[in-house]
N, C-alpha and C positions, 0 to 999 in steps of 0.2 A: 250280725250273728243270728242266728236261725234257733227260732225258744224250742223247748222242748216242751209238750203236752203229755199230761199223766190221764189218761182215760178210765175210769174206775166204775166197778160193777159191784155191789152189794150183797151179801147174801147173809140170811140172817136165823137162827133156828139152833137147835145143838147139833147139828152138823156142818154149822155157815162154814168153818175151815177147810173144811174137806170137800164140801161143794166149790169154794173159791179153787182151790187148789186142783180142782179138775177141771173148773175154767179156763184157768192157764193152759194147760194141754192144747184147747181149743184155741184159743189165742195164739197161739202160736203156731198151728196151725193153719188158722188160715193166713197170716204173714208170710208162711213160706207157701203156701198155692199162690198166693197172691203176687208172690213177688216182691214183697213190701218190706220196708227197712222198720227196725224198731231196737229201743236201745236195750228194753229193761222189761220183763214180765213175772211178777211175783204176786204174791199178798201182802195184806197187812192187818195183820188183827190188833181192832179197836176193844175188844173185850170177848168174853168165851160164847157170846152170842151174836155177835156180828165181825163178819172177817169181808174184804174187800178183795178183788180179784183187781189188776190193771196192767194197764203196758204203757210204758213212755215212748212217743211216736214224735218225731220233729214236724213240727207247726205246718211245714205243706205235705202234708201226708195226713192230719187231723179229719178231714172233712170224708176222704174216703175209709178208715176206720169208723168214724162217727156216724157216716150215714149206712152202712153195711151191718155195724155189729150194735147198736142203740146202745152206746154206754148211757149208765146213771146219770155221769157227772163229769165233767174234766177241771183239769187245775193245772195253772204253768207249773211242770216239774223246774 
């Protein structure tokens, strides 16, 4: 079975949400230039000052997300 990887980008300030939320935009765009499969791209706000932008991406697909767009962090979804 093929894990799925959540790739996550931080953003922090009284605007972090709305900055996260226009990341995805991007995120998702380059997915479809790219050609690239991806299950899931949203946010998730950890408090009204930091919101996190990510996309869950299957495990061989990880390294060219990773090395193209420098997420923060990753985590097995």
């Amino acid at each position: 079975m093929n894990r799925k990887i959540k790739l996550l980008w931080d953003f922090r300030g009284p605007d972090a949400k709305e900055t996260a939320k226009h990341h995805t935009i991007h995120l998702k765009e380059f997915a479809i230039i790219e050609k690239l499969n991806f299950h899931e791209i949203d946010i998730q706000e950890k408090n009204p000052m930091l919101c996190s932008a990510f996309i869950t991406v299957d495990e061989k697909d990880m390294k060219i997300y990773r090395d193209a767009l420098k997420p923060e962090r990753g985590e097995i979804a």
